[in-house]
C-alpha positions in Angstrom: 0.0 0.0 0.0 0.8 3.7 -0.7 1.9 5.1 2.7 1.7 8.7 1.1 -2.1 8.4 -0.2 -4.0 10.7 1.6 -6.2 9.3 4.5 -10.1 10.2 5.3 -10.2 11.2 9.3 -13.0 12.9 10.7 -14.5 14.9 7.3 -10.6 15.9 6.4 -8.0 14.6 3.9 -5.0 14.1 5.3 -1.8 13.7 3.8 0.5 10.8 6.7 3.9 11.8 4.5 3.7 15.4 5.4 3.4 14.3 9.0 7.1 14.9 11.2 8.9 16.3 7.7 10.0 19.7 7.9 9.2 22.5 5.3 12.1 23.2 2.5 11.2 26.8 2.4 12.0 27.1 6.3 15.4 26.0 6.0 15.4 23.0 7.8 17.0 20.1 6.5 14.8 16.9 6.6 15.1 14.1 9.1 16.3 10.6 7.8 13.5 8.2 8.1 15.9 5.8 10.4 16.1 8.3 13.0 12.6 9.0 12.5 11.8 5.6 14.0 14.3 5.4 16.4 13.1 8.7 18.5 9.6 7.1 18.6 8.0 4.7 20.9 8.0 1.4 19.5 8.2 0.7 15.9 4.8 3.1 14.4 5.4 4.5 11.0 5.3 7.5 10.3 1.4 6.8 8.6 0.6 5.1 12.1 1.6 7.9 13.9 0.1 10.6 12.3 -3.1 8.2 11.9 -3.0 7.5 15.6 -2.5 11.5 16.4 -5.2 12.8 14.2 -7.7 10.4 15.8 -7.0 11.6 19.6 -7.5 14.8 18.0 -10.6 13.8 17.0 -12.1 12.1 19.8 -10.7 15.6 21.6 -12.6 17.8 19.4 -16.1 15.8 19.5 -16.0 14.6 23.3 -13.9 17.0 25.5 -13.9 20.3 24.0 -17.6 21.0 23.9 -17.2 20.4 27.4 -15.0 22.5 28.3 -16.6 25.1 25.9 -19.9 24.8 26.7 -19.4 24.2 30.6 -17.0 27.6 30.9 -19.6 29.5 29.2 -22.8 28.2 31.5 -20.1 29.1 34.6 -20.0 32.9 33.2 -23.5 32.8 32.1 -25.1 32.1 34.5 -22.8 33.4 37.5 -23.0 37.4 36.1 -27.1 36.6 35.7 -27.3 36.4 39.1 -24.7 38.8 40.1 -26.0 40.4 43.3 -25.8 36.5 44.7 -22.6 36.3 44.0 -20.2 35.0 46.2 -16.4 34.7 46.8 -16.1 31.4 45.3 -18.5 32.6 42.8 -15.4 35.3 41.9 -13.2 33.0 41.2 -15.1 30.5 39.5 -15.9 33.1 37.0 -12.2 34.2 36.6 -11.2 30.5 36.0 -13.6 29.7 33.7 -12.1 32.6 31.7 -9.0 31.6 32.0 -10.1 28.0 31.0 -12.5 29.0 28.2 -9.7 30.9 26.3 -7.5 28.0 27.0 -10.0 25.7 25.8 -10.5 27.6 22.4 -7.0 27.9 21.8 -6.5 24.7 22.1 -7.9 23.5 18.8 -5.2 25.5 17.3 -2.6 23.5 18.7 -4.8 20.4 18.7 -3.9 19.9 14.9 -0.9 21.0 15.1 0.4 17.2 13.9 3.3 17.7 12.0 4.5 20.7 14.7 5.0 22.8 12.0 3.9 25.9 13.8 7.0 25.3 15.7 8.9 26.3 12.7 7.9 29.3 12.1 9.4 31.6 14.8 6.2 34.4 14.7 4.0 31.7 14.8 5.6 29.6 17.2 6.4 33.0 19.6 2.7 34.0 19.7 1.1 30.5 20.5 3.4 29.7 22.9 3.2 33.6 24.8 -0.8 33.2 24.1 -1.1 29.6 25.6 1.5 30.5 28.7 -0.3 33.3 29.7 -3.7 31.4 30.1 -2.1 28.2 31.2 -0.6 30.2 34.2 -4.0 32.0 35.2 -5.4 28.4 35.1 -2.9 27.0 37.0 -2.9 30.3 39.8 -6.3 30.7 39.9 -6.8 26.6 40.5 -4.5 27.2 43.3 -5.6 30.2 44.9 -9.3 28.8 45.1 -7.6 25.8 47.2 -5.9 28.0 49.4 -9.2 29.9 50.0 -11.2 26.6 50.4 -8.5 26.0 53.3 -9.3 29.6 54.9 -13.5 29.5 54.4 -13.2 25.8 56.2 -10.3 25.6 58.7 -9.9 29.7 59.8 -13.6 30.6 59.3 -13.1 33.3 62.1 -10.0 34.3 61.8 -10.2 34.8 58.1 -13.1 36.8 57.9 -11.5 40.3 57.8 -9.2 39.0 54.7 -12.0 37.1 53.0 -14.1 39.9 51.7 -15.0 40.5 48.0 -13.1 43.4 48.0 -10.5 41.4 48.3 -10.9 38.9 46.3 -11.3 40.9 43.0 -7.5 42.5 44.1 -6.6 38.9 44.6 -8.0 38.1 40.9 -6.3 41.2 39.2 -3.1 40.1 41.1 -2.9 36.7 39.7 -3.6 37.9 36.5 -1.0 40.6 36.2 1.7 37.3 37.4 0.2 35.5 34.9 1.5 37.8 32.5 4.4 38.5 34.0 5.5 35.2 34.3 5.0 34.7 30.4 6.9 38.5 29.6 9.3 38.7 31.6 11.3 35.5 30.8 10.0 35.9 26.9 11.8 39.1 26.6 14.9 37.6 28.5 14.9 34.6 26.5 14.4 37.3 23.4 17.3 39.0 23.9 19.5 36.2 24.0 18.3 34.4 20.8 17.6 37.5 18.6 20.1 36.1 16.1 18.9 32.6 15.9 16.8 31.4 12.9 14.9 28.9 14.1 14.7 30.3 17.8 11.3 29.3 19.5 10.2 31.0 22.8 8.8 27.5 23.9 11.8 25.6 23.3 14.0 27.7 25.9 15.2 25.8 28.3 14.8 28.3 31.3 11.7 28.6 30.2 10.8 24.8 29.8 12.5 24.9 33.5 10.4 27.4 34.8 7.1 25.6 33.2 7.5 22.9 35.1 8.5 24.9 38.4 6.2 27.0 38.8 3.7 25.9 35.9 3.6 22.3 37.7 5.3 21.5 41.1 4.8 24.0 43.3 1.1 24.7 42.4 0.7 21.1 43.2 2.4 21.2 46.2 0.3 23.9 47.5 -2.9 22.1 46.2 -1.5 19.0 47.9 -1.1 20.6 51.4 -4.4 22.7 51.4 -6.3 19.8 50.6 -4.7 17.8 53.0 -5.1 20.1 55.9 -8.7 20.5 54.8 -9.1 16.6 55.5 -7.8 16.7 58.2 -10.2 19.3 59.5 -13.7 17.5 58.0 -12.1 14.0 59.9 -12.4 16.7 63.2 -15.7 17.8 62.5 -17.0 14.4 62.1 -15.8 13.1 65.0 -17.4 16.0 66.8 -20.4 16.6 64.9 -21.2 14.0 62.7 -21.2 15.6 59.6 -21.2 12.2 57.6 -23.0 13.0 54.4 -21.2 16.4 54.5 -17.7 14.9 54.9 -18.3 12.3 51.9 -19.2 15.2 49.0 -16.4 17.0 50.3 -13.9 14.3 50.2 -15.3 13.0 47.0 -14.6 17.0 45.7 -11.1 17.0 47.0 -9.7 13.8 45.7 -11.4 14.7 41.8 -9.7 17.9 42.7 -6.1 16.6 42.9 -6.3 13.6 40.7 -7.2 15.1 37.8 -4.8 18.2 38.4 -2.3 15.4 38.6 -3.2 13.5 36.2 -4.0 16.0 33.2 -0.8 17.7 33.7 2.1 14.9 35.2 2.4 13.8 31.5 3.5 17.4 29.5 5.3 18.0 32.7 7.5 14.5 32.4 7.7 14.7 29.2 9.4 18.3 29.2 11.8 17.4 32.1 12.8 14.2 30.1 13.8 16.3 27.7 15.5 18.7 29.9 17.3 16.3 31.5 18.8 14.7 28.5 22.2 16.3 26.7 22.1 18.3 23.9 24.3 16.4 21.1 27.1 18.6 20.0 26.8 18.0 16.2 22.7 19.1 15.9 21.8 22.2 14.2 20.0 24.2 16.7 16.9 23.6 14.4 16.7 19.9 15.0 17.2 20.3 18.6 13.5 20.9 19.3 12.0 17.6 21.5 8.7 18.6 19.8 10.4 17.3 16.3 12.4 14.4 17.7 8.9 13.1 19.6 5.9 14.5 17.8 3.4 12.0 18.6 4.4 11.7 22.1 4.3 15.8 22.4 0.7 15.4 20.9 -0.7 13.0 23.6 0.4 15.2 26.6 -0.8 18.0 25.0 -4.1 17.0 24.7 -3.8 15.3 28.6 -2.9 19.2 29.6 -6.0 20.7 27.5 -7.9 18.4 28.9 -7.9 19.6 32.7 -9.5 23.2 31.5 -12.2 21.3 29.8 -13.1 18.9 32.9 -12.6 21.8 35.5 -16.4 23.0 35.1 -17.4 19.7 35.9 -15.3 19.2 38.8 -15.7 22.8 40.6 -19.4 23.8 39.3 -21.3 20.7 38.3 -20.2 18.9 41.0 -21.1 21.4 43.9 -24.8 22.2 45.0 -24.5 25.8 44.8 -24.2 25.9 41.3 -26.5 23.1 40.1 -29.4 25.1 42.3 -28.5 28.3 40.0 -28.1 26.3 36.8 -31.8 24.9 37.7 -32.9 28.3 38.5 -31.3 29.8 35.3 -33.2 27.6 33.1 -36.5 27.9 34.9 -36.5 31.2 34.7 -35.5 30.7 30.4 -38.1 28.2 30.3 -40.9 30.7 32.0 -39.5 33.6 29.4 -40.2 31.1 26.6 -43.7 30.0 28.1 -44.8 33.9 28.6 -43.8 34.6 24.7 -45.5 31.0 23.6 -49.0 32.6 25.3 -48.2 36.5 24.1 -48.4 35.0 21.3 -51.6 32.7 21.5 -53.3 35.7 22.8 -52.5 37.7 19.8 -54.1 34.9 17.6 -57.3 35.3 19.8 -57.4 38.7 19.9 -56.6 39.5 16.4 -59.4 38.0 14.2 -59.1 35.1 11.7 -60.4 37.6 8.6 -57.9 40.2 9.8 -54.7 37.9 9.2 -56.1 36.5 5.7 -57.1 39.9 4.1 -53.7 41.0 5.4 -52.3 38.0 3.4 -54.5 38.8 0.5 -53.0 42.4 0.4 -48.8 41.2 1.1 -49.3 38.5 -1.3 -51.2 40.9 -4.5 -48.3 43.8 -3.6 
């Protein structure tokens, strides 16, 4: 069979042979097919693997994203409609789902991104990664912060109350979004600086900045998560000891594992897979355009990609569907749609009533003659 005839995926044509070759008009050299092989995971082709990364990507785009799409957007729909309830956690719900929905839509950008070509094109390659950074962060901080705050409503209800107002919460918001973005700037102009004269330079595939990622992109938002949820365990094992709170304790517990498995889970993979790669020597002899892991280990790269996307698109599930609260103003939300549609359904019946039967057909007689 003809490994370069294009294949039929999901509605598109495809084209397997364009899949981990590198564009002549870039100036990068092709890779040999033997070495091809030998950075991948068992012996896939290069058909298999660009069959086997355009199908995740499909099962992505029809299961997860609309989702993560669809759940953001109900979080910030229905959370501004009934504003003047809104809470603290309601604050920061809304601020992650933002940071979550942009996230989400700019993921099917780098979804289909299967031959990393994007990554070859230093413009390209420099927005994407300063535009998926910036909202990956906020995600990150904001998942976080909400822990931390979780920990203060629960264990320091008294002592907290000064500190937990709205007032500041929305300067606690604005905060983690300005280090969101200066987390992204400030080493992308560094890392700038130092590569202006490179060809092929790519703001993602900076070491410090790969480094830094998985700092404090990764381990020490996990480690805080870890420890807030922890302490907040230990403080529901008190209260049921004391007061009972059985059916209580359970939906929290149940929340708080979800919580930090999925965290864990979505994001260990990209996270591995970029200290792998920083752990691992740089050979002398490579041009610094074939240096990029996302080249050597394109299908691989793809996978924890979509593991890391996959987090903003399960988060409304996890924080909002899963908690009363927001299910009883979901329910109220469409009630009150579903009364709005009723009212306009009998405005409307009544207007047939009141409006005679000879009315409406002269009127038709007069439209239909002009």
């Amino acid at each position: 069979t003809d490994k370069t005839a294009p294949v039929l995926i999901c509605g598109m044509e495809t084209h397997p042979a364009a899949y981990n070759s590198s564009s002549p008009g870039l100036g990068v050299s092709p890779v040999p097919p033997g070495s091809v092989l030998a950075n991948q995971t068992g012996e896939l082709s290069e058909h298999q693997q660009y069959v086997i990364g355009l199908f995740l990507s499909c099962l992505y785009t029809i299961f997860l994203f609309p989702i993560g799409f669809v759940g953001n957007i109900l979080i910030l729909v229905v959370n501004i409609s009934f504003r003047e309830k809104m809470t603290i956690p309601d604050l920061y719900f809304i601020n992650l789902a933002a940071a979550d929905l942009v996230l989400v839509a700019d993921s099917l950008i780098e979804v289909f991104n299967l031959d990393e070509r994007y990554y070859d094109m230093a413009a390209l390659c420099t927005f994407m990664s300063l535009f998926l950074q910036v909202n990956m962060y906020s995600s990150v901080f904001f998942l976080t912060w909400m822990s931390f705050d979780r920990y203060l409503a629960l264990a320091k209800a008294v002592r907290s109350g000064p500190f937990r107002t709205k007032h500041h919460a929305r300067l606690s918001c604005g905060f983690i979004w300005m280090a969101s973005v200066s987390a992204t700037l400030v080493p992308f102009t560094a890392a700038h600086l130092q590569h202006t004269d490179e060809v092929c330079f790519c703001f993602a595939d900076v070491k410090e900045i790969q480094w830094l990622e998985v700092t404090l992109g990764f381990i020490i938002p996990f480690a805080i998560i870890g420890l807030c949820y922890s302490l907040i365990g230990r403080v529901l094992v008190k209260a049921h000891k004391h007061r009972g709170l059985r059916p209580r304790r359970q939906k929290a517990l149940r929340m708080i594992f979800a919580v930090v498995l999925v965290f864990f889970v979505c994001w260990l993979p990209e996270n591995v897979f970029i200290s792998v790669h920083l752990l691992q020597r740089t050979q002398p002899g490579d041009a610094p355009c074939k240096q990029s892991f996302r080249h050597a280990y394109p299908l691989t790269g793809h996978i924890v990609n979509l593991a890391a996307f996959s987090n903003s698109c399960l988060n409304p599930l996890i924080y909002s569907f899963l908690g009363e609260t927001f299910r009883d103003k979901l329910r109220l939300y469409i009630e009150q749609k579903a009364s709005m549609a009723a009212l306009s359904r009998s405005c409307h019946a009544a207007l047939k009533v009141v409006i005679p039967e000879s009315t409406r057909q002269s009127d038709a007689k007069v439209s239909s003659a002009v």
